[in-house]
Structure formats: structure tokens, C-alpha cells
C-alpha positions in Angstrom: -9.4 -15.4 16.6 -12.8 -14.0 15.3 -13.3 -13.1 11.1 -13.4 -9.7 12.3 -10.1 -9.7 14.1 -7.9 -11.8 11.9 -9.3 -9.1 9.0 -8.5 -5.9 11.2 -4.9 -7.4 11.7 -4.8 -8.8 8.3 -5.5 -4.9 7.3 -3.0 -3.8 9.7 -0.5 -5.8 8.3 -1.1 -4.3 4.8 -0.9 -0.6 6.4 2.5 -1.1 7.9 3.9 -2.6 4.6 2.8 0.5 2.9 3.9 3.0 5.0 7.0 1.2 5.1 7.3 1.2 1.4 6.8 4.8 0.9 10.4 5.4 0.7 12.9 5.0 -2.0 15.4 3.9 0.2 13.7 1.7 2.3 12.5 0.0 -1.2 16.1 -0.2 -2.4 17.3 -1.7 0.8 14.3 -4.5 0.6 15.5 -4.9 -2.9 19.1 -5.7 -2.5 18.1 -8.1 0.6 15.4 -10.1 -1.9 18.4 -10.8 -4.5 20.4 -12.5 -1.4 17.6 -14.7 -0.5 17.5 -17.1 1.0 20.6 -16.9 2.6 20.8 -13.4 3.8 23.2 -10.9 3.6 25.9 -9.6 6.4 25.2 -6.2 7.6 28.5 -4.9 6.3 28.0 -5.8 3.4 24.8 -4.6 3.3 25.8 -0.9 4.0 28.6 -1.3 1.3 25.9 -2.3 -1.5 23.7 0.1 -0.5 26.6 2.7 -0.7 27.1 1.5 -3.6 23.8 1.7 -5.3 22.6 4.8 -3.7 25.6 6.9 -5.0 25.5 5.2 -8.1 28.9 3.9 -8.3 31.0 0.6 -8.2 31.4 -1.4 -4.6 34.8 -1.1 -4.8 35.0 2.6 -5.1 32.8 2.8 -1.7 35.0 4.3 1.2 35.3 3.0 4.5 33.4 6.1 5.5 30.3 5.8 3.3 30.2 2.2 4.0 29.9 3.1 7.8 27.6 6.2 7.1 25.3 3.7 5.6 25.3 1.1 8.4 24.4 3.7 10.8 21.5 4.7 8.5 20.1 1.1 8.3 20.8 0.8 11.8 18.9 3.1 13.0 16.5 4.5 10.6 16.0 2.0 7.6 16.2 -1.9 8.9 13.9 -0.6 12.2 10.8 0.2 9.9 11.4 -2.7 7.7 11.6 -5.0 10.5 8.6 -3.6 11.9 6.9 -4.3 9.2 7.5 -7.5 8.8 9.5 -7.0 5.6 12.9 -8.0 7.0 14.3 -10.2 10.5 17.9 -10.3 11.3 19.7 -13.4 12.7 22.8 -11.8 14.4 24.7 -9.7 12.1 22.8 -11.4 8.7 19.2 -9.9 7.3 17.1 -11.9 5.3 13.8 -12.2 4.0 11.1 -13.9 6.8 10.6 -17.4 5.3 6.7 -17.2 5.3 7.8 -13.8 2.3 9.6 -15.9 0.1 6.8 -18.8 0.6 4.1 -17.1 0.0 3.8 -13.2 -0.1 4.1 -12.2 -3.9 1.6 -8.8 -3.4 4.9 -6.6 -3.1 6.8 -8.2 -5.9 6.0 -5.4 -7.8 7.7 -2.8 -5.8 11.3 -4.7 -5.9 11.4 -5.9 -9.3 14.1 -4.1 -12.2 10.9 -3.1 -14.2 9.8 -0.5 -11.9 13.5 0.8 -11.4 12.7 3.6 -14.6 9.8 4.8 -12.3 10.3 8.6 -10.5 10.8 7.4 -7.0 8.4 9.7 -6.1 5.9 8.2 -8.0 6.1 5.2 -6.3 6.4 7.1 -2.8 3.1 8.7 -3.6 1.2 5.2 -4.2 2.4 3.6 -1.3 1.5 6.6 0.6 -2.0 6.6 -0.5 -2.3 2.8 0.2 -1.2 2.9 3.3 -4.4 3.5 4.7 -7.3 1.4 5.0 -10.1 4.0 4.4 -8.4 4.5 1.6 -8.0 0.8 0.6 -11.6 0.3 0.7 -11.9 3.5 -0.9 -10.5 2.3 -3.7 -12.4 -1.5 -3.7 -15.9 0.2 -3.9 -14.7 2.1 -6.8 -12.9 -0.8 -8.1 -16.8 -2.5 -8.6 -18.5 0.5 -10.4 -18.4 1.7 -13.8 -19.0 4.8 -13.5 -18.1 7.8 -11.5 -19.9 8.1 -8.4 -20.7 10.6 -6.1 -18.8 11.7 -2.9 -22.1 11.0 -1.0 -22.7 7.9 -2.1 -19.3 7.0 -1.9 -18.9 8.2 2.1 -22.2 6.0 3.3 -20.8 2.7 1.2 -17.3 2.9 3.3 -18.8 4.0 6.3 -21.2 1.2 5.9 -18.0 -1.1 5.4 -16.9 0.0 8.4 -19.9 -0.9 10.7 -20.4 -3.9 8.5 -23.5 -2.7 8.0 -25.6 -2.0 4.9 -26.0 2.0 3.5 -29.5 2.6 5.0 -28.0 1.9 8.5 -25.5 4.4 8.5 -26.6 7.6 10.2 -26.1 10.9 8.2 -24.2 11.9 11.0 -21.6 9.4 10.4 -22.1 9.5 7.0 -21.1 13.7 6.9 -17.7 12.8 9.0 -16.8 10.0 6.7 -17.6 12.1 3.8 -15.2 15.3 5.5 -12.5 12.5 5.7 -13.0 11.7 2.1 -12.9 15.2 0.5 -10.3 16.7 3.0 -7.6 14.3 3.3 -8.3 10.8 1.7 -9.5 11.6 -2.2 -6.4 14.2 -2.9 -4.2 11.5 -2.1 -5.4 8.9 -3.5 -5.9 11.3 -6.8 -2.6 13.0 -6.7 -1.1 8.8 -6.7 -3.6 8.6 -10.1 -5.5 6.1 -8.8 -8.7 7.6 -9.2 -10.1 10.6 -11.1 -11.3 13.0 -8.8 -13.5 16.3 -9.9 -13.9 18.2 -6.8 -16.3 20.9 -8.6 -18.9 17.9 -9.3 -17.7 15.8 -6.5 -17.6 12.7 -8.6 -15.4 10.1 -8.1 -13.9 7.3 -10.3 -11.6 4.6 -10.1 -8.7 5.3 -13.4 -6.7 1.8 -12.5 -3.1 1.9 -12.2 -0.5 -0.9 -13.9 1.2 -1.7 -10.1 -1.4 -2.0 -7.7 -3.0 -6.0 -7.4 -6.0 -7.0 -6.3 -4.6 -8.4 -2.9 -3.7 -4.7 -2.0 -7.2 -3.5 -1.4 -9.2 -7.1 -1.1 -9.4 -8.8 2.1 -7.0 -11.5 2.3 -9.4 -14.4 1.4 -9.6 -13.4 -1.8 -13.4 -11.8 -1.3 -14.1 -8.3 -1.5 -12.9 -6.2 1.5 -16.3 -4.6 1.8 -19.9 -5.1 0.4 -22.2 -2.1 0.3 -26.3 -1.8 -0.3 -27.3 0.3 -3.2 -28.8 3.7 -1.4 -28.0 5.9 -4.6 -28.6 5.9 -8.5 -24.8 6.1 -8.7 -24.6 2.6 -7.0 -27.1 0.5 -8.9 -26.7 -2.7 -10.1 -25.3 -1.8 -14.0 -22.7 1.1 -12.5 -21.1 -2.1 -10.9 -18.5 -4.3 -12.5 -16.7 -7.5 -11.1 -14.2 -8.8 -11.0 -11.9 -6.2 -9.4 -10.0 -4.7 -12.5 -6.5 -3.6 -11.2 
């Protein structure tokens, strides 16, 4: 397989973790598998503990009802999207962890462990939201290397640059005005509204404001370089507005 294609499904790997973390209960379903690992967990028993957490109450005072209510809900909503992900397997009726997780994938430690259990859930809905999206992922890389606040224009030709894998002067304006729509219309609120970046949309300046949970491996490619390099084609780009390494 080609640099180019292990990276894209490297990337789309990340996006489907994301997406499938943007949900409380997805999250709290992955959490109760982790602390059975590596053995698994029955399905039953499962639904009861998730009954259980969910309503904020004891197993034992779970009814056969709410126990079954819930193993319809991992059935057919919950376990699917975690599973697709590749968050979750199932070996007849048990669910574990995949193998190659508990090996060696730490990057969504974060999101399980009892010190993010006094965040708003839909805090943490909201950042995994906004990183579940790879524009948005090398959004926030390019930012990640600067200073100081740059603008949306020079921001829109350095990822559409990392898109081509291409440097800035490359890019047509053309492509550059789309990317830059994107930016302003759909991917820059979101990101902002997760506070991983401050966004002014008067100045149309952009800045990366770090956030405690997100790691490096979320937005870098999975060697350990930088998901994107970009030429400097604007004063907010040059050489002492950038910083290294990645500071999240």
C-alpha cells in the first residue's frame, strides 16, 4: 500500500473513532467494556451495567425490563457504530476490546478514563464532533505550529495545499476561495464552539487556544510527523509566527 493510501485510511480510521465517540452513551458503553478487558463481557450483562450506570442506580435494583430495553439499544444502535469503528468485536455473545487496542492504541484513553467523568457530556460530544473530520484535523495542526493568530486566507491555501500535497503557491485561488467557504461556513464554528481555537469572525483571524484532552496523535499523521506541511505565502505564516513541537 502507497504513503498516500495507508495515510488516507490511517485518517479514516481516526474519523470513524470520532464520530463514534460523539456520544455519551456510546462513550459509557466503551467504558464499561475497557474495565472487563481482556476477557470480555457477556451481552447480558452488558445491558444490565449499562442499566445500571445510565439510570444511576445499583445493578441489582435493574428490572428485567430495563435490562432488556438496554440490550436492544446496544443491539441495534450502540455496539453497531462501535464495532464499525473498530472500537469493539464480539465473539458470540461476549464483547471485548480488539487485541491490537489494548496493545497499542492509548490516543482515546482520555475519553474512558474516571477523570473526564465530571465533564458535561456535551462538552465532550462537541470535541469529538469537531474532530471527526479531517479538514478539520489538519485545521487544527497548521494552527497547532503558529503563534500567532492567522488569517482565514492564509489558513484556506495552507490546508488546501495539504490536501494536494502541494505547496501554497500551487493552489489555485479558485480552490483556495472553496476551501476558505468550507472553513468559515461549517468547519471554524465547530471547531470554535468545541474551544479549540479562538475564532473572530469580524477580523477573520484564527488561533489555535489548546485544549487539556486532545493529544498530538489526534491531528498528526500516524508516524509521528506532521499531518501536513505548508509553504509560507502570507506574513501570518512566516517563519517566527511558527512554533514546534505540536503543543496539545
Amino acid at each position: 500500500m502507497s504513503n498516500s493510501a495507508s495515510s488516507g485510511s490511517a485518517a479514516a480510521g481516526h474519523t470513524d473513532r470520532f464520530a463514534a465517540l460523539a456520544d455519551a452513551r456510546r462513550r459509557t458503553l466503551l467504558r464499561l467494556v475497557h474495565e472487563r478487558s481482556p476477557d470480555g463481557i457477556g451481552k447480558d450483562d452488558l445491558a444490565a451495567e449499562f442499566a445500571a450506570v445510565t439510570a444511576d442506580t445499583r445493578r441489582h435494583d435493574v428490572s428485567a425490563d430495563d435490562q432488556q430495553r438496554a440490550l436492544a439499544e446496544l443491539h441495534h444502535k450502540l455496539l453497531p457504530r462501535l464495532m464499525d469503528a473498530g472500537l469493539l468485536e464480539t465473539d458470540d455473545d461476549v464483547v471485548r476490546v480488539p487485541d491490537e487496542q489494548l496493545l497499542d492504541d492509548t490516543v482515546f484513553a482520555e475519553a474512558l478514563s474516571g477523570s473526564n467523568r465530571d465533564l458535561e457530556a456535551t462538552t465532550l460530544d462537541a470535541l469529538f464532533e469537531a474532530l471527526a473530520d479531517e479538514r478539520r484535523r489538519r485545521t487544527l495542526a497548521i494552527l497547532g505550529d503558529r503563534y500567532q493568530p492567522v488569517t482565514t486566507a492564509a489558513l484556506a491555501r495552507a490546508v488546501a495545499a495539504a490536501e494536494a500535497d502541494a505547496v501554497g503557491h500551487e493552489v489555485t485561488q479558485d480552490r483556495v476561495d472553496e476551501v476558505r467557504t468550507a472553513l468559515v461556513h461549517v468547519h471554524l464554528p465547530l471547531l470554535h464552539e468545541a474551544t479549540l481555537i479562538g475564532y473572530d469572525d469580524e477580523s477573520g483571524r484564527v488561533s489555535y487556544e489548546g485544549h487539556p484532552r486532545v493529544r498530538t496523535e489526534w491531528v498528526r499523521s500516524t508516524d509521528g510527523t506532521p499531518a501536513i506541511e505548508t509553504a509560507s505565502t502570507d506574513a501570518d505564516a512566516a517563519p517566527d509566527a511558527r512554533r514546534s513541537p505540536f503543543p496539545l
